[in-house]
N, C-alpha and C positions, 0 to 999 in steps of 0.2 A: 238663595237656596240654603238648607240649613242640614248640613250632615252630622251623621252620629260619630263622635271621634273613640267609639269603641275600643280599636285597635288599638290604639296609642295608650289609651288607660290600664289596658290589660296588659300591655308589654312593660309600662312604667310596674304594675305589679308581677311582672311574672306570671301571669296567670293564663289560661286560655278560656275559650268560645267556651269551652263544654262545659270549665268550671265554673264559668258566668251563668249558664243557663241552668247548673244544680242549687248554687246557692240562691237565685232570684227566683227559682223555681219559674219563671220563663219560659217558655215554647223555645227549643231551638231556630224552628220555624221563626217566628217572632222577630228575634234575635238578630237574624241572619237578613230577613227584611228590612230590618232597621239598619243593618250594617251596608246591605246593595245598596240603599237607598230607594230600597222598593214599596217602603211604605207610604203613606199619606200622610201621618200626623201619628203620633206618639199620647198614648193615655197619663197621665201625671202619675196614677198609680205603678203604670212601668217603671217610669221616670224616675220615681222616687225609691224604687227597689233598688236601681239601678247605683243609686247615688250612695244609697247606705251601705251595699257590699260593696263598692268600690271605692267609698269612703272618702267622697267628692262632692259637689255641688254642682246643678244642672249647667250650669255655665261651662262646666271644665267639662262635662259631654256634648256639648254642642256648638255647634261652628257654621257662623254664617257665611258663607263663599259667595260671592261677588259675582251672578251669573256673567255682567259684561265680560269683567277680568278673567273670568274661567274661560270663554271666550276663544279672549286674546290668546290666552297662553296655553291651549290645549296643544298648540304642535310644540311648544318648550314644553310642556307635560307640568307648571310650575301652576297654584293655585294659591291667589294670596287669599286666604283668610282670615275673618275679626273672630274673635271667641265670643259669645253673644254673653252679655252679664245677666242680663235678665230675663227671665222665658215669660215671653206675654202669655198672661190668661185665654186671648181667644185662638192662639194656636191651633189646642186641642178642637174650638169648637166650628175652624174654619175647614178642617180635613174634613173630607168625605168618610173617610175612615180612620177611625184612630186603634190605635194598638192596644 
């Protein structure tokens, strides 16, 4: 499964949700989808708004989580994570819906 590491980027900058969703000009909505993990797939052109105010590269937002290991360790609350290097092209066009 591939989570957005939002929170983490924005606390590394000090910043918050709200100021992410002014400068990317973003839907809060949107946002916040991407942050629950209630989306489906993620647009490149999000993606890429995302990376340039946070002044990052798609890798350092997102994070492949190991559904077995999430699993195992949901009653330790612990989730090992890979940082994904490279975002495959058919991501966006394997979602049913992408943002």
């Amino acid at each position: 499964m591939i989570e957005i590491r939002v929170d983490q980027l924005l606390e590394a900058h000090g910043r918050t949700f709200y100021w992410l969703a002014k400068e990317t000009g973003i839907s809060h909505t949107t946002l916040w989808r991407l942050k629950k993990g209630k989306a489906l797939g993620i647009n490149f052109e999000t993606l890429e708004k995302m990376c340039k105010v946070l002044r990052c590269q798609p890798g350092d937002l997102l994070t492949f989580v190991n559904e077995t290991q999430s699993r195992k360790n949901r009653s330790t609350k612990k989730q090992e994570t890979v940082t994904v290097g490279r975002l495959s092209a058919g991501l966006a066009r394997r979602s049913k819906r992408a943002i």
